[in-house]
C-alpha positions in Angstrom: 50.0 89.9 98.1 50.6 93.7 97.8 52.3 95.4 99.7 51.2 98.3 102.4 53.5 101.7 102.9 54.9 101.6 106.6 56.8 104.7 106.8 58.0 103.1 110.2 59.3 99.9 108.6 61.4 102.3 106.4 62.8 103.5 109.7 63.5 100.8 111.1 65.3 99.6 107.9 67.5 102.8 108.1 68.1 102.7 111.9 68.9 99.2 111.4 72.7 100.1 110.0 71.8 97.5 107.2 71.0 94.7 109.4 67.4 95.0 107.8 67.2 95.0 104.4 64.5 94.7 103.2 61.2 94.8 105.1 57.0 94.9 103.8 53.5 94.7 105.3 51.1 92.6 103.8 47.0 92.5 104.1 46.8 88.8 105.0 43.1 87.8 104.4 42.0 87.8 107.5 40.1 91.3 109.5 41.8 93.0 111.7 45.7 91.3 111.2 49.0 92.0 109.7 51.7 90.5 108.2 55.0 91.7 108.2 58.0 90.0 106.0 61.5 91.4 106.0 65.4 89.9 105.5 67.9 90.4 107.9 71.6 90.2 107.4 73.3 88.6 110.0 76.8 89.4 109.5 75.5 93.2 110.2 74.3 91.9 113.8 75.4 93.6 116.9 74.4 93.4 120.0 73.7 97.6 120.4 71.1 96.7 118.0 68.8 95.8 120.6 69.0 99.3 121.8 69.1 101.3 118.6 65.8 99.8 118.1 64.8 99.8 121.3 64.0 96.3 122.0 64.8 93.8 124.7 67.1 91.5 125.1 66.2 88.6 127.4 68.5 87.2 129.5 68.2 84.1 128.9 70.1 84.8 125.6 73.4 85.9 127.0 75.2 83.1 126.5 73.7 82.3 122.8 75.5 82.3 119.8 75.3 86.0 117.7 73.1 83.8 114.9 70.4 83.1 117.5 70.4 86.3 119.1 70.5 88.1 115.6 67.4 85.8 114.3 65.7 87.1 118.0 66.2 90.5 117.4 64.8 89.9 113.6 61.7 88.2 114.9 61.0 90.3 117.4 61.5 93.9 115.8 58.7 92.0 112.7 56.6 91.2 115.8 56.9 94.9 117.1 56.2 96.3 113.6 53.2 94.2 113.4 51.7 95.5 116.5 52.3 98.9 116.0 50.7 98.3 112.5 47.2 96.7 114.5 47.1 100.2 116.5 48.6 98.6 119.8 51.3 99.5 122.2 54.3 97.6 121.2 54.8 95.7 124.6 57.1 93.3 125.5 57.2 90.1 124.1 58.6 87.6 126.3 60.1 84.1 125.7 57.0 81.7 127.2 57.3 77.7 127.9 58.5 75.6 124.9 60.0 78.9 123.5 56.7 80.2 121.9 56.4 84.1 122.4 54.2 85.7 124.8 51.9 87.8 123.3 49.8 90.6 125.1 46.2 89.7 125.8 44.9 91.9 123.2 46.3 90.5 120.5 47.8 86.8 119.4 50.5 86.5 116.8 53.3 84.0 115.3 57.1 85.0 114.5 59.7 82.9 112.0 62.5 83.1 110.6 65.1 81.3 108.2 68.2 82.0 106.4 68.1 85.2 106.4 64.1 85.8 106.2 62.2 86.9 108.7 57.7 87.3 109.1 55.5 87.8 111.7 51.6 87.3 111.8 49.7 89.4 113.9 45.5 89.8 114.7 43.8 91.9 117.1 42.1 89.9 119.7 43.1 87.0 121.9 40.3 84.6 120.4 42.6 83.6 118.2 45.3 81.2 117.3 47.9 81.6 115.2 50.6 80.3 113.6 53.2 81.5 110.4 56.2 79.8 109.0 58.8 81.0 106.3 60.8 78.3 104.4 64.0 77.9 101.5 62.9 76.1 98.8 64.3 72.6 99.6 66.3 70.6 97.2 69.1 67.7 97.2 69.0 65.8 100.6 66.9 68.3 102.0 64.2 67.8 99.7 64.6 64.1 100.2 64.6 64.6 104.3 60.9 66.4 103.7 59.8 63.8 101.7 60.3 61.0 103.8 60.1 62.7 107.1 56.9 65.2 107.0 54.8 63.4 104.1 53.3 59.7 103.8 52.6 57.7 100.7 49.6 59.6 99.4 50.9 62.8 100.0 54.1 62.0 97.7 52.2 60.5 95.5 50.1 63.8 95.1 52.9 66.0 95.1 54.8 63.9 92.3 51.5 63.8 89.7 49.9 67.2 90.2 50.8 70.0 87.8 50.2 73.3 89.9 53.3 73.4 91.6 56.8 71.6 90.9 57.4 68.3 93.4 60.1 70.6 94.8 58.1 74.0 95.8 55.1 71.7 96.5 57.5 69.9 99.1 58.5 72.8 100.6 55.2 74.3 100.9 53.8 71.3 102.5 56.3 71.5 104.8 55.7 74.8 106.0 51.7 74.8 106.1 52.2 71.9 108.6 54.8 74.0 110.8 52.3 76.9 110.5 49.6 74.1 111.4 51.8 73.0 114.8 51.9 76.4 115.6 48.8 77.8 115.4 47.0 74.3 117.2 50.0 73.7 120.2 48.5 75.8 122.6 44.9 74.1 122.2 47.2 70.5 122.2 49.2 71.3 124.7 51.5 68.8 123.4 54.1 68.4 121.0 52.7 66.3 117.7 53.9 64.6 114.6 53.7 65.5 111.1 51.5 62.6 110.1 48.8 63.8 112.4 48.0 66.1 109.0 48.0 65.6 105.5 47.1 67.3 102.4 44.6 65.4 99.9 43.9 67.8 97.3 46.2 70.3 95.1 46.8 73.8 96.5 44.6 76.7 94.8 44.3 80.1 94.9 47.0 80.7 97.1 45.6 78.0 99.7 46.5 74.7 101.1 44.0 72.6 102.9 45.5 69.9 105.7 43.2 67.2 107.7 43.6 66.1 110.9 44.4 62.1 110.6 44.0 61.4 114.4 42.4 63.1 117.2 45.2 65.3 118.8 42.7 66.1 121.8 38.9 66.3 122.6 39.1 69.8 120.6 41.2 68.5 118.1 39.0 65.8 116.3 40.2 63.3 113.0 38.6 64.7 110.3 38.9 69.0 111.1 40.5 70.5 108.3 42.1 74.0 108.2 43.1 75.9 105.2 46.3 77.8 105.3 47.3 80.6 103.5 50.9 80.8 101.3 52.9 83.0 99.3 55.8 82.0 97.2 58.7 84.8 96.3 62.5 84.9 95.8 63.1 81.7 96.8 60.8 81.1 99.3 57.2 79.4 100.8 55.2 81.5 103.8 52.1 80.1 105.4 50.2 81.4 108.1 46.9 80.7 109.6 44.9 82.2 112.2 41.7 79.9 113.5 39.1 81.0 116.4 38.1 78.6 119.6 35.1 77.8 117.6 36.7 76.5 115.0 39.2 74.0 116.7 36.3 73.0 119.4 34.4 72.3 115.8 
């Protein structure tokens, strides 16, 4: 992906006092959306931040350890960024049931973050659903734990023959497509649901991954619907995202 020049993300880097470090928009593939990727520093986290940059900080998080208010702060000042970059007001984005963000009407977006990276994805519109997940690249125990825990048989044996991606950054983006995937489909489930209720059957190309539906998740959500998700892999790390319309999960 290349990147787009955000004079304001350079702002917000500088404002920061080096709690960003590094922050980009992206042109993710789809009309009228942003991404925005960025790495935050948590040992520079303090709580005035949320001021300097003008952001709120629910209450709810008052009690919470500086990591998870530092990784709120990242996510949401991405989300803010992403916003701003659509051309919308950069309105509060409250903490909703299950802990999913509330996003304004006009607009539906996804926030993640992990050790130390930070994206959000953005579109213009609330047709849409949406989802985005950043991930390490997994080895020792953790690549094992993704192996046995988010892939079946076939899958494994897919990831361990093809010659695209090495079983390790395969792994991991498999992984992540399916978090983007939960994401992007919970608020049509309105359920919490596995990671066998997806797989991957054929090799990622062109910078996409396509996962099928193995059960029926609900009348909208049919056995068979497939959805391909978008990935990048840099500096260490996988990001998916995916944005679908009503249509497409009522297909």
């Amino acid at each position: 992906m290349a990147a787009i020049s955000d004079p304001e993300l350079v702002t917000l880097s500088a404002r920061s006092r080096g709690f960003f470090t590094h922050a980009e928009l992206f042109a993710p593939g789809f009309p009228d959306a942003i991404l925005v990727r960025g790495r935050f520093d948590h040992e520079s986290y303090t709580d005035d931040l949320f001021n300097l940059l003008a952001l709120h900080c629910p209450a709810s998080l008052s009690a919470a350890v500086s990591m998870r208010r530092a990784e709120f702060l990242a996510g949401r000042a991405m989300a803010y960024a992403a916003l701003r970059a659509l051309g919308q007001a950069a309105a509060e984005i409250p903490i909703g049931p299950g802990g999913a963000p509330l996003w304004p009407p006009s607009s539906a977006g996804s926030i993640t973050h992990t050790r130390g990276h930070c994206a959000c994805f953005a579109i213009a519109g609330g047709n849409w659903r949406v989802g985005v997940d950043v991930e390490a690249l997994a080895s020792g125990d953790a690549l094992d734990a993704i192996l046995n825990m988010t892939t079946n048989e076939d899958e494994r044996a897919l990831i361990a023959r093809q010659v695209v991606l090495a079983p390790d950054w395969l792994a991991s983006l498999v992984f992540s497509a399916k978090e983007t995937l939960f994401k992007a489909l919970y608020p049509v489930a309105r359920r919490f649901f596995g990671f066998d209720c997806a797989e991957l059957r054929t090799t990622p190309r062109n910078g996409q991954l396509r996962l099928h539906l193995t059960q029926t998740i609900c009348p909208e959500l049919i056995e068979g619907q497939h959805y391909d998700i978008r990935f990048s892999i840099a500096a260490g790390h996988v990001l998916t995202w995916l944005a679908v319309t009503h249509q497409h999960v009522s297909m």
